[in-house]
C-alpha positions as CSV (number, residue, x, y, z in Angstrom):
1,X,-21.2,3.3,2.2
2,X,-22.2,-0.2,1.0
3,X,-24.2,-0.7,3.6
4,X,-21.3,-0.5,6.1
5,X,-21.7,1.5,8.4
6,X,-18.8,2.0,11.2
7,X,-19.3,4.1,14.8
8,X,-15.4,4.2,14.9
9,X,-13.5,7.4,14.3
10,X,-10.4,7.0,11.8
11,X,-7.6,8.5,12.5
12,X,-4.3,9.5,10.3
13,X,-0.9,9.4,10.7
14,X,0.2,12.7,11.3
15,X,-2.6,13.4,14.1
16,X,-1.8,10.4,16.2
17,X,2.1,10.8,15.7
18,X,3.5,13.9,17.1
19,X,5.1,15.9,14.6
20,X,8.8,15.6,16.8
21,X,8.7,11.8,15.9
22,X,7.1,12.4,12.7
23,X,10.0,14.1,11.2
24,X,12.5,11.1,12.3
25,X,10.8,8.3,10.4
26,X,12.6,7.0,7.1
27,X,10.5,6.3,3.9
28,X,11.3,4.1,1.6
29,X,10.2,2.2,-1.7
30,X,11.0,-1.1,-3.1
31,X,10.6,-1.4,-7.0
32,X,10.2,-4.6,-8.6
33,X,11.9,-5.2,-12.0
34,X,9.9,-4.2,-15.2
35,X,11.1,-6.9,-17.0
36,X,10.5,-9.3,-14.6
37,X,6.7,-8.1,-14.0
38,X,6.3,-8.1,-17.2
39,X,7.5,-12.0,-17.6
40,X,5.4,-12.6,-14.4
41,X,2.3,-10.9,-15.8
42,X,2.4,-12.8,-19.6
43,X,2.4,-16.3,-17.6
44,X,-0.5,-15.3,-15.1
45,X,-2.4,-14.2,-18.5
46,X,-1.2,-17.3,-20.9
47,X,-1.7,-19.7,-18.0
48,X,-4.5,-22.3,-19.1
49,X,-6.4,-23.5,-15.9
């Protein structure tokens, strides 16, 4: 694709972790303030260069 072409073999989590550990790991999410993206994004947009 694109011209890219890769010999390499990808592999995904869950096949190169064994499912013992697999089931111990801890997800988590951090979530950024609406209000504050939303600040953040009007000044990116109103910004003059």
């Amino acid at each position: 694709m694109f011209g890219f072409r890769s010999k390499g073999d990808h592999g995904v989590p869950t096949v190169l972790v064994s499912p013992k550990i697999w089931e111990r790991y801890f997800s988590f999410v951090v979530i950024r303030n609406p209000f504050e993206r939303l600040i953040s994004s009007f000044s990116y947009h109103t910004a003059s260069d």
